[in-house]
MILO-864157 format. One record per residue (C-alpha): residue number from 1; residue in one letter; x, y, z. Coordinates in nm, 2 decimals. Example, Ala and Ser with C-alpha at 12.3 -4.5 7.8 and 13.67 -1.06 7.14 Angstrom:
# residues 2
  num  residu    east   north      up
    1       A    1.23   -0.45    0.78
    2       S    1.37   -0.11    0.71
This chain:
# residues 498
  num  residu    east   north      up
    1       X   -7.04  -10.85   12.69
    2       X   -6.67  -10.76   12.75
    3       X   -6.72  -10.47   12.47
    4       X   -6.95  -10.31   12.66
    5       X   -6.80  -10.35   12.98
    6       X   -6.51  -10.16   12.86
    7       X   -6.72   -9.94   12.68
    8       X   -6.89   -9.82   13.02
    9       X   -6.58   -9.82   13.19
   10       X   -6.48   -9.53   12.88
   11       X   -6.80   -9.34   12.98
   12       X   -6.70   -9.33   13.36
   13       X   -6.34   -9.27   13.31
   14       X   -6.45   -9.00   13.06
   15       X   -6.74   -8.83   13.26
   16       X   -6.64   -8.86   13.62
   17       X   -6.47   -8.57   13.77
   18       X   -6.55   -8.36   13.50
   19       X   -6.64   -8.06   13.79
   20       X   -6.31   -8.11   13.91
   21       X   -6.17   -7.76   14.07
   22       X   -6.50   -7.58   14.10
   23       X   -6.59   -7.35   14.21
   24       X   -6.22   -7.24   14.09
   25       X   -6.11   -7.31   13.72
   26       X   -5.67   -7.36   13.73
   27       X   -5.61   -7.41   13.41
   28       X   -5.53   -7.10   13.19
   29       X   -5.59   -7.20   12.83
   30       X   -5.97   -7.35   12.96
   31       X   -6.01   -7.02   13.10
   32       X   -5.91   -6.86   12.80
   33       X   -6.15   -7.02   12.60
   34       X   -6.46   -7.02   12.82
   35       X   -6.40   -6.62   12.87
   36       X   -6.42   -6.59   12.45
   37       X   -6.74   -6.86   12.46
   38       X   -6.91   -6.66   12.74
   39       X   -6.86   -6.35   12.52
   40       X   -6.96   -6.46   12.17
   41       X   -7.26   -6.25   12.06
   42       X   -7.41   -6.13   11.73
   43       X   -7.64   -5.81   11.75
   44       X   -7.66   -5.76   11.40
   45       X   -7.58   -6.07   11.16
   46       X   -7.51   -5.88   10.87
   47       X   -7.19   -5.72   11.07
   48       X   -6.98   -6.02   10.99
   49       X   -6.65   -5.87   11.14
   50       X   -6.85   -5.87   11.48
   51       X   -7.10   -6.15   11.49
   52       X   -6.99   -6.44   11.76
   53       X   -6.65   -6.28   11.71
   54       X   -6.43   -6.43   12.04
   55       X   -6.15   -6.16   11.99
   56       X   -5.96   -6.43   12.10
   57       X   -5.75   -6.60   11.80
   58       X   -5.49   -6.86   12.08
   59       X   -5.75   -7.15   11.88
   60       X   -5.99   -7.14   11.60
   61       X   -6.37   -7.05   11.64
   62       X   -6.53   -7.43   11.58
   63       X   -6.48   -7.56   11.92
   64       X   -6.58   -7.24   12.10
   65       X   -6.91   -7.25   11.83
   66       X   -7.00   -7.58   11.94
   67       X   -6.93   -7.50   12.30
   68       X   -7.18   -7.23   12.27
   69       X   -7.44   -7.47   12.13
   70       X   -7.42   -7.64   12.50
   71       X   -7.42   -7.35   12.69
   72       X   -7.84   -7.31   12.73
   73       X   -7.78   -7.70   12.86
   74       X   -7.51   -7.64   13.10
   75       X   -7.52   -7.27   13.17
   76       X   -7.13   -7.28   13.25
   77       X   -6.89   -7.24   12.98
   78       X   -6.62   -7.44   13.15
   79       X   -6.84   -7.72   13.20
   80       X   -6.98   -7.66   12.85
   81       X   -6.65   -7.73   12.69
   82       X   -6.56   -7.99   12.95
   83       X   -6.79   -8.22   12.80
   84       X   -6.72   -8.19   12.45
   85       X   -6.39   -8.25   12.55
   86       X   -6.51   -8.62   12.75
   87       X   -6.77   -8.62   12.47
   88       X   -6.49   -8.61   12.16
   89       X   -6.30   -8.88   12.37
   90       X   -6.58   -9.12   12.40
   91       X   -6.67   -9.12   12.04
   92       X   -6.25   -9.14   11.96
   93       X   -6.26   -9.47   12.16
   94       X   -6.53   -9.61   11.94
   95       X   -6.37   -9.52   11.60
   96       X   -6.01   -9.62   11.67
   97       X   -6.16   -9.95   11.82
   98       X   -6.37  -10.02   11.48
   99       X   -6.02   -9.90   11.33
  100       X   -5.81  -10.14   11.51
  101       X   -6.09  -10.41   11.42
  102       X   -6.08  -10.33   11.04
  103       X   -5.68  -10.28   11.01
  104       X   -5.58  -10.58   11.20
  105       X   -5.92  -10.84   11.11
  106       X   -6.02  -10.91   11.47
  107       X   -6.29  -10.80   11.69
  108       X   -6.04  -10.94   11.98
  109       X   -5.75  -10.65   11.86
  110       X   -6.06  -10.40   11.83
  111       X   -6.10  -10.46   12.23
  112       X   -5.74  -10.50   12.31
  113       X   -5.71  -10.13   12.12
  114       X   -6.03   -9.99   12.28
  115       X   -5.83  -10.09   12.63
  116       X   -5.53   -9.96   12.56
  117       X   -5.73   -9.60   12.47
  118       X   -5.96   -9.63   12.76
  119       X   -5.67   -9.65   13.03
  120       X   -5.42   -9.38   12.85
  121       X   -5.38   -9.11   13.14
  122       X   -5.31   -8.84   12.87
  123       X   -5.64   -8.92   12.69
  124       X   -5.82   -8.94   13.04
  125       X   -5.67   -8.61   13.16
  126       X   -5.73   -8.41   12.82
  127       X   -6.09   -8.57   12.83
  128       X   -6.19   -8.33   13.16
  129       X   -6.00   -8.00   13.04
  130       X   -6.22   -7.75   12.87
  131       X   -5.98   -7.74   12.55
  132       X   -5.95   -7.86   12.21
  133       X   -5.69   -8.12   12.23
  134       X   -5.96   -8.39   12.31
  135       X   -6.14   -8.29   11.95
  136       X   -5.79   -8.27   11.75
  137       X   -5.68   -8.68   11.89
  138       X   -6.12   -8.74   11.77
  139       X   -5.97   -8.59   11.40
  140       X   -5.64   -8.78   11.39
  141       X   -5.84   -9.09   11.50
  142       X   -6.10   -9.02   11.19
  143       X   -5.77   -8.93   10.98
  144       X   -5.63   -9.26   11.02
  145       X   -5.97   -9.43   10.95
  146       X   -6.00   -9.29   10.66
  147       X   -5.67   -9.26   10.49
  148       X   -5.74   -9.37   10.19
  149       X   -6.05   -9.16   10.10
  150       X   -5.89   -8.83   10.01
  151       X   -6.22   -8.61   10.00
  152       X   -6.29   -8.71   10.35
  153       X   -5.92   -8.64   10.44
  154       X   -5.97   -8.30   10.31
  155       X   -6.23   -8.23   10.50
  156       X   -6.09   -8.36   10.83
  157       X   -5.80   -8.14   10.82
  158       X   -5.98   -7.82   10.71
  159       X   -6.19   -7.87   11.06
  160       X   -5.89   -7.96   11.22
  161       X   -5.72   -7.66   11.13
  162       X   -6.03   -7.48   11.24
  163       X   -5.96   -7.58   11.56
  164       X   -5.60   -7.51   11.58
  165       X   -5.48   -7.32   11.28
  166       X   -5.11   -7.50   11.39
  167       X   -5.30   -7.88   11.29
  168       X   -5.23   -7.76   10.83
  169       X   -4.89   -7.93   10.94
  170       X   -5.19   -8.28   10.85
  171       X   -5.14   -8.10   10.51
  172       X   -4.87   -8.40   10.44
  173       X   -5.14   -8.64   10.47
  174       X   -5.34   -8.63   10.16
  175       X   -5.03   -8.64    9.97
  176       X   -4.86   -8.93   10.19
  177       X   -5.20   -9.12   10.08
  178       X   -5.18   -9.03    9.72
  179       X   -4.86   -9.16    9.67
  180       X   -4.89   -9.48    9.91
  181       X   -5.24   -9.57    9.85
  182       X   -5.17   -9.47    9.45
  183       X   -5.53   -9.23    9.43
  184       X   -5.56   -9.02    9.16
  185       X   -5.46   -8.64    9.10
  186       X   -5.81   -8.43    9.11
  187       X   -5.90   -8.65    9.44
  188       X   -5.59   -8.51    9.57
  189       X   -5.65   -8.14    9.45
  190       X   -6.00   -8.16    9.57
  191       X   -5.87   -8.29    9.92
  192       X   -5.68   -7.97    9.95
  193       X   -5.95   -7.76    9.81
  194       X   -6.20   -7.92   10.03
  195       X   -5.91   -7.87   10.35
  196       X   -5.96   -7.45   10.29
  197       X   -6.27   -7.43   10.21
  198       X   -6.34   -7.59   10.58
  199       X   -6.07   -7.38   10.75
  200       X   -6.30   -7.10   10.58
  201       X   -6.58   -7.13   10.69
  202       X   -6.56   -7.29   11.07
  203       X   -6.32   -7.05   11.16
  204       X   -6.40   -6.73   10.98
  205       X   -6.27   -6.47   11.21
  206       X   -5.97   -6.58   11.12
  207       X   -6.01   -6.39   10.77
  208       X   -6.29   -6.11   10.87
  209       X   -6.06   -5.96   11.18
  210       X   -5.71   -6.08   11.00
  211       X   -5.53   -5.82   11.15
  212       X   -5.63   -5.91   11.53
  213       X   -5.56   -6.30   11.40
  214       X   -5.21   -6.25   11.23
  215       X   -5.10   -6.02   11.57
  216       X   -5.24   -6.36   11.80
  217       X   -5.06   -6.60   11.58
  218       X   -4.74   -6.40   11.56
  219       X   -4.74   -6.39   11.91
  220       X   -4.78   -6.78   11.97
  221       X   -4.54   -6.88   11.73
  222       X   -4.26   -6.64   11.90
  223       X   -4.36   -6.83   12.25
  224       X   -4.31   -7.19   12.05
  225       X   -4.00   -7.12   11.87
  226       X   -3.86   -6.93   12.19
  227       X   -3.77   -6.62   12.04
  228       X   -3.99   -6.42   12.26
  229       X   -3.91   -6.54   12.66
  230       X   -4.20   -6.60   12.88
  231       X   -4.19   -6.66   13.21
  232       X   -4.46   -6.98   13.16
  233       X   -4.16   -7.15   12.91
  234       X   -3.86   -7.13   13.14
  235       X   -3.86   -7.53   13.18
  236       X   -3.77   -7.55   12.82
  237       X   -3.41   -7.35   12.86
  238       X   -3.15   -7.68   12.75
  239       X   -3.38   -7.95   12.64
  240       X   -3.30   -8.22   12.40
  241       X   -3.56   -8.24   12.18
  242       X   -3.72   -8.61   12.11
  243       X   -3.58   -8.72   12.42
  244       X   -3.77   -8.46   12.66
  245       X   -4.08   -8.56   12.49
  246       X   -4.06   -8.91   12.59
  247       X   -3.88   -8.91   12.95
  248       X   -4.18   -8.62   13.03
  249       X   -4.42   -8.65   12.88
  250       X   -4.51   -9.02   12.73
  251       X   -4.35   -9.23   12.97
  252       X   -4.61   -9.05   13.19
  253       X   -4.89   -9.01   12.95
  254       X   -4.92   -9.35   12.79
  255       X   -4.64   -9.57   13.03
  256       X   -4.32   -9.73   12.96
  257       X   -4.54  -10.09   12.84
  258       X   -4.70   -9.90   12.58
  259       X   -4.36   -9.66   12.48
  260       X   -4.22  -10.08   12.47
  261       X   -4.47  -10.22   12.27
  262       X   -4.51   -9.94   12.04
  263       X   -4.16  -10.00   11.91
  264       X   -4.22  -10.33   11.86
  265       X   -4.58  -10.27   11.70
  266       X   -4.36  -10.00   11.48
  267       X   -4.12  -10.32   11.37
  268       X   -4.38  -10.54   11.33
  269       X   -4.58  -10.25   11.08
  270       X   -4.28  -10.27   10.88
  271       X   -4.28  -10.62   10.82
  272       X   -4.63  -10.58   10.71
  273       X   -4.55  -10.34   10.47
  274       X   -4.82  -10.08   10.68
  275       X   -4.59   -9.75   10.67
  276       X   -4.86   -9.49   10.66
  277       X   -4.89   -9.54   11.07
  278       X   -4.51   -9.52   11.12
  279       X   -4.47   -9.19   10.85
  280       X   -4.71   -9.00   10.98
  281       X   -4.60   -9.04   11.36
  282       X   -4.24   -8.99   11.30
  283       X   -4.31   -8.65   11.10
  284       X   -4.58   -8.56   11.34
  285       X   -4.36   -8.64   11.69
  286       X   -4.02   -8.49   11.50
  287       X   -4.19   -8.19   11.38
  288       X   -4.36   -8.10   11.70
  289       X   -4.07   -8.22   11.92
  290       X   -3.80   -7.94   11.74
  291       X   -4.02   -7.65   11.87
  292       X   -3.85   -7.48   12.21
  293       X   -4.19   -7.49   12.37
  294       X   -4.29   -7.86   12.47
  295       X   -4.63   -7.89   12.61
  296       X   -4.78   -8.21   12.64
  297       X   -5.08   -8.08   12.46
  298       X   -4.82   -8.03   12.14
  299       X   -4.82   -8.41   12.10
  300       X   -5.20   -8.45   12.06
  301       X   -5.18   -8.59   11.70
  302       X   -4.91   -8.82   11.86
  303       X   -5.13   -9.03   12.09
  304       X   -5.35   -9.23   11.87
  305       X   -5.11   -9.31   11.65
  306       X   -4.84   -9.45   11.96
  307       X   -5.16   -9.64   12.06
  308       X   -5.18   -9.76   11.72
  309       X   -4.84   -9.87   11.71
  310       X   -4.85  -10.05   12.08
  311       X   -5.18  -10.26   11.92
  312       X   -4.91  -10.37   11.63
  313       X   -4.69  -10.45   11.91
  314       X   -4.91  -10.65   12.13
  315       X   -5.06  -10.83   11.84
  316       X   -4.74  -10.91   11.73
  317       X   -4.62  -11.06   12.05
  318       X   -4.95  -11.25   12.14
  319       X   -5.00  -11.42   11.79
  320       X   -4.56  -11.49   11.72
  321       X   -4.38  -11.53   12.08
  322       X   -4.71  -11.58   12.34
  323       X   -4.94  -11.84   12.19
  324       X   -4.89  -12.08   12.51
  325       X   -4.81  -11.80   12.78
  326       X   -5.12  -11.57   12.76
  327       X   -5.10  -11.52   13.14
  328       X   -4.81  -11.31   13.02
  329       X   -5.01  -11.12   12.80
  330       X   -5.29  -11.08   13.06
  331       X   -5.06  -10.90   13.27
  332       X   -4.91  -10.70   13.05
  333       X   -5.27  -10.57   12.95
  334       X   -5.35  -10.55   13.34
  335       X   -5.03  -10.33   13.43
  336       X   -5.18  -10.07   13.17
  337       X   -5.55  -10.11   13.33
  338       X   -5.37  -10.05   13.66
  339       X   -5.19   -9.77   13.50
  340       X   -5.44   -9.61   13.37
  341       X   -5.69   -9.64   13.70
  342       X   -5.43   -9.53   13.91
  343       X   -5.45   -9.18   13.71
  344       X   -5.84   -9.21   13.68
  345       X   -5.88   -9.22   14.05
  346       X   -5.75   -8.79   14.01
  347       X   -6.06   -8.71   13.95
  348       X   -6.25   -8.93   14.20
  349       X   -6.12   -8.69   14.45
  350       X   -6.16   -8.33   14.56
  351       X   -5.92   -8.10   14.39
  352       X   -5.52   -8.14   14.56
  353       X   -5.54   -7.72   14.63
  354       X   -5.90   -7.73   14.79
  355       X   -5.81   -8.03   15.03
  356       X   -5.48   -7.83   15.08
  357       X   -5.67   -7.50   15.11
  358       X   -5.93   -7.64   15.36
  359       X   -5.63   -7.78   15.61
  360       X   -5.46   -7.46   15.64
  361       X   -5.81   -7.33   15.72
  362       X   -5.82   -7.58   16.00
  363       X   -5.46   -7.56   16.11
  364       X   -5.28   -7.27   16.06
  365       X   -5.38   -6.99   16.37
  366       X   -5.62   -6.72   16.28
  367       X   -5.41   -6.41   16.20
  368       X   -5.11   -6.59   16.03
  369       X   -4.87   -6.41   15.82
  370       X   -4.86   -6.62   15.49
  371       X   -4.64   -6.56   15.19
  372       X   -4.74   -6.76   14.90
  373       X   -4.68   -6.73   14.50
  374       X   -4.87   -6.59   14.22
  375       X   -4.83   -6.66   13.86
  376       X   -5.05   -7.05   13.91
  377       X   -5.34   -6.89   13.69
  378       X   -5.55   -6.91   14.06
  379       X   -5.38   -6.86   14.40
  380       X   -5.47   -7.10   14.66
  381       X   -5.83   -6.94   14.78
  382       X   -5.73   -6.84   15.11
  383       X   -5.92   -6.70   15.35
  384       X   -5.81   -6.39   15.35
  385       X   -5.98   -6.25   15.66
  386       X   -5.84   -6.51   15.91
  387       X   -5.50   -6.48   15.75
  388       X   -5.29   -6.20   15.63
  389       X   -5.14   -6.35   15.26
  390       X   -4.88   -6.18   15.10
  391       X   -4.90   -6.36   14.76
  392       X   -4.59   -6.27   14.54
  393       X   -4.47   -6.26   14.18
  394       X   -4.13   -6.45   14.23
  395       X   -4.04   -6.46   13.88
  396       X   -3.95   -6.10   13.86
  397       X   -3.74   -6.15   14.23
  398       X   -3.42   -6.12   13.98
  399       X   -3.52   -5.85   13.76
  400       X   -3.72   -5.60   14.07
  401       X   -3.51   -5.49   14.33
  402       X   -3.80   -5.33   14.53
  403       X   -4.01   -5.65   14.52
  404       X   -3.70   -5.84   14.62
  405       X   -3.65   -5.60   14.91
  406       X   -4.04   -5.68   15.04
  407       X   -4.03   -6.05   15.00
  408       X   -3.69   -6.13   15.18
  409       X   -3.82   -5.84   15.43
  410       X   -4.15   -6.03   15.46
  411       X   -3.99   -6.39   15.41
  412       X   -3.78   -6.25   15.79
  413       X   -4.10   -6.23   15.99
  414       X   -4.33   -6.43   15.86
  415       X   -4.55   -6.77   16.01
  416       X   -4.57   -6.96   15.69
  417       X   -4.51   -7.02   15.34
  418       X   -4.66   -7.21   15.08
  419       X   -4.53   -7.34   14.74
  420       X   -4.84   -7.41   14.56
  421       X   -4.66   -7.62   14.29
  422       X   -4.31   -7.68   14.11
  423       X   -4.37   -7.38   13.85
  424       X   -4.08   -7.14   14.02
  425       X   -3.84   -7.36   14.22
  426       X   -3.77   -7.62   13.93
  427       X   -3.74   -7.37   13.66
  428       X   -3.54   -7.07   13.80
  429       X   -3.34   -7.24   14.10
  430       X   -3.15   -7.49   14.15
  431       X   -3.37   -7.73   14.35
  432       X   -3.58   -8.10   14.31
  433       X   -3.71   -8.29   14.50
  434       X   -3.74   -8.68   14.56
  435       X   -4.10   -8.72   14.79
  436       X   -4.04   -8.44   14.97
  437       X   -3.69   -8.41   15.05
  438       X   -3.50   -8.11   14.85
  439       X   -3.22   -8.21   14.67
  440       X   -2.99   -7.95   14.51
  441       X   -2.79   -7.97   14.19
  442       X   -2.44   -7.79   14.26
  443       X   -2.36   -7.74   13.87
  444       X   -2.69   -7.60   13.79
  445       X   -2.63   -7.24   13.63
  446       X   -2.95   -7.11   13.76
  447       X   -2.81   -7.00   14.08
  448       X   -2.63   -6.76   13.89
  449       X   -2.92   -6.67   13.64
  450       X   -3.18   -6.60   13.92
  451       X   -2.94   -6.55   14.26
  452       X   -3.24   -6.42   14.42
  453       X   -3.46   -6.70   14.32
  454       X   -3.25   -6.95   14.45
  455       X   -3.15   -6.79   14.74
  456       X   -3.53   -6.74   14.78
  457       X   -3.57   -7.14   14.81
  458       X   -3.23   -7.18   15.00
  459       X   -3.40   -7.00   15.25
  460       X   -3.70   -7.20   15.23
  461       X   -3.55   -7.52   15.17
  462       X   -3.22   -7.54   15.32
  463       X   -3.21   -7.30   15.61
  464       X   -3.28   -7.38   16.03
  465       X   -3.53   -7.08   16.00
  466       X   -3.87   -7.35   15.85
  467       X   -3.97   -7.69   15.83
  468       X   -4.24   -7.86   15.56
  469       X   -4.52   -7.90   15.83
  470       X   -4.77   -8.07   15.52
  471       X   -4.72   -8.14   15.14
  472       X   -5.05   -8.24   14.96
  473       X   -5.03   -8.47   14.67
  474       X   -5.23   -8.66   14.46
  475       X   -4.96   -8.82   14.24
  476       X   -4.57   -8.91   14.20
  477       X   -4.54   -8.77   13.87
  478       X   -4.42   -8.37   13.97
  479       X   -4.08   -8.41   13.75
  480       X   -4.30   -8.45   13.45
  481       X   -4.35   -8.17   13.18
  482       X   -4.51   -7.93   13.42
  483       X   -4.85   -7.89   13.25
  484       X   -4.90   -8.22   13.29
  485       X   -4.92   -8.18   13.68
  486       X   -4.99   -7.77   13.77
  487       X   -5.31   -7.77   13.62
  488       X   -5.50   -8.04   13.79
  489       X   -5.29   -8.22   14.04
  490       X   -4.96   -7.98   14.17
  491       X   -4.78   -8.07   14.49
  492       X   -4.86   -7.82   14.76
  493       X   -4.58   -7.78   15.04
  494       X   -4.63   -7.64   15.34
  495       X   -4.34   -7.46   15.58
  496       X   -4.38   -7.32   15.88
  497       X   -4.12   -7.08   16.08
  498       X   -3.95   -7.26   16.33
């Protein structure tokens, strides 16, 4: 009975809010990829270089294939890919739960697993956007399960990498399982063999358009290695690798009881003599944690196996140091539940920028002067014939002269001005914020990067010339790795000339 309580709870948490933002989509790589699904066509199947080719090579072909598949069903590619994504997510709860079951002998661990996985924000959040992260933490789930079959290993990591071309770094795998689990050379030759050949064929406009592949992948790799600056990747100037990952990104993605426990599941491994767990996570999370760029979606193989690790943990603590105090252990599995509901209840609601949207439409006086900020994938849809928006591209305020004449010209007369999330003003000045109080840091360089920047939001911020008349939030989470807030819940501020 508890199983499938839990189990329903995954569909709901999974399936609810799944429209969230329509009729406007905010998030750019979702957008991305429902523009190539939308396009995929074949008017001539013998003209392989053009048949269902998405021109667009960001991610392999398989998940926008099986996206088209559901598009007769849905007729909307963002929704299409939407509920692959909750759909991967759903069947990744019920493998790692018969995973947790197998490795650890108890149907009880199996639910304690399949709890922790339900109520992980980061596997609830990546579960309603349109992208492939929710299929690649399905694949590392299946990898872990079957670990010590090498053919099947093969074959997960050539539709992995069919996915994301980035996912051969699971390459490691079949060998780390050939020398721990002691299987034999042609399994592991065929593994590889069987890797390609999948890579082949579920993404083959990889190889048929190679040219218009090698330029995307180029590209991407200069954005994650930083050599090639992008506006989008400024929050990454003077991070500490390891440590950004878990003070931004896991701490809010899985909580600090899981970070806790996962350590001590990670000890408790050891003991055990389990190391494939523990290898594979530390190369994975290093690996991906030395890369300038540090999206949260980067640590998708990193998830299950940090759940993984927190199951160890918990098991550990409830069978050696609990036995007679499992009200203790009750909470600690309740303070995850609450965790993880607390993020849930995102999508129960109307998107943060339409409720924001629809009070300035209430409040604000017909004829307004507004200046607001592009470069958020979708501007706050305004209504732009009771208010006269000036929406402008502040990251170039430094490197434009003219557009820095107009906005500070502009930013003199106008009614009100909006900052429609944290994407400029805690990357290129010199300002945070605690609630909704601005706080300035006085040895921050970027006041001498960006002077115009900061002296944009000194204006804004600091001056007697506005006030914050409304901020909309859904969440107090905004110093997190931005991604993990701007696409689906930003904090929208309000100011108003005095």
């Amino acid at each position: 009975m508890m199983l499938l309580l839990v189990f329903v709870i995954l569909l709901l948490t999974r399936l609810i809010g799944l429209n969230w933002g329509q009729p406007f989509y905010f998030h750019p790589d979702e957008n991305n990829m429902a523009v190539a699904l939308a396009s995929l066509k074949c008017q001539n199947v013998f003209d392989l270089k053009n048949c269902f080719n998405p021109h667009f090579y960001a991610y392999g072909q398989l998940s926008l294939y099986l996206g088209k598949l559901l598009l007769p069903v849905f007729h909307s590619p963002h929704y299409s890919l939407r509920f692959l994504s909750a759909f991967y997510s759903i069947i990744g709860g019920l493998i790692f739960y018969k995973l947790i079951k197998r490795d650890f002998k108890s149907s009880v661990h199996g639910l304690i697993g399949l709890l922790l996985y339900v109520f992980s924000p980061v596997l609830i959040q990546l579960s309603h956007f349109g992208t492939t992260e929710s299929l690649l933490i399905l694949l590392m789930i299946l990898a872990l399960y079957f670990r010590k079959k090498l053919l099947i290993l093969g074959l997960i990591i050539g539709v992995a990498a069919a996915v994301k071309i980035s996912s051969l770094n699971l390459l490691l795998l079949p060998l780390l399982s050939y020398r721990i689990y002691n299987r034999k050379l042609p399994e592991l030759i065929w593994s590889y063999c069987l890797a390609f050949l999948a890579l082949l064929l579920l993404s083959p406009h990889n190889w048929l358009n190679f040219p218009d592949f090698f330029s995307a992948l180029n590209y991407e790799t200069q954005v994650a290695t930083g050599t090639l600056p992008v506006f989008y990747t400024e929050q990454f100037q003077n991070t500490v690798p390891i440590f950004f990952q878990i003070k931004n990104i896991l701490i809010y993605g899985l909580g600090p009881l899981m970070l806790i426990t996962s350590v001590l599941g990670s000890i408790y491994l050891t003991k055990r003599r389990t190391y494939y767990p523990i290898i594979v996570f530390v190369y994975l999370f290093v690996t991906t944690s030395l890369t300038f760029v540090k999206w949260t979606r980067f640590l998708a193989f990193c998830y299950p196996l940090v759940i993984y690790m927190s199951v160890a943990g918990l098991v550990w603590l409830k069978d050696s140091f609990i036995k007679k105090y499992y009200w203790l252990f009750s909470i600690m599995i309740l303070l995850q539940i609450c965790f993880g509901l607390n993020f849930s209840s995102l999508y129960l609601k109307s998107d943060v920028r339409l409720e924001a949207n629809r009070w300035l439409s209430s409040n604000l006086p017909s004829q307004s002067l507004i200046i607001t900020e592009s470069g958020n994938v979708i501007d706050l849809p305004l209504d732009q014939f009771k208010h006269r928006v000036s929406s402008y591209f502040l990251y170039d305020l430094d490197k434009n002269p003219v557009l820095a004449r107009a906005v500070f010209q502009d930013l003199d007369k106008t009614d009100y001005v909006i900052v429609p999330s944290r994407r400029i003003y805690a990357n290129y000045s010199c300002f945070w914020f605690v609630g909704d109080q601005p706080q300035y840091n006085e040895n921050c360089s970027k006041a001498i990067k960006y002077p115009n920047i900061d002296r944009y939001y000194r204006q804004l911020f600091w001056s007697e010339d506005f006030k914050l008349i409304a901020s909309f939030r859904r969440l107090n989470d905004e110093m997190a790795e931005e991604t993990w807030t701007v696409f689906d819940h930003p904090v929208i501020r309000v100011y108003q000339r005095k």
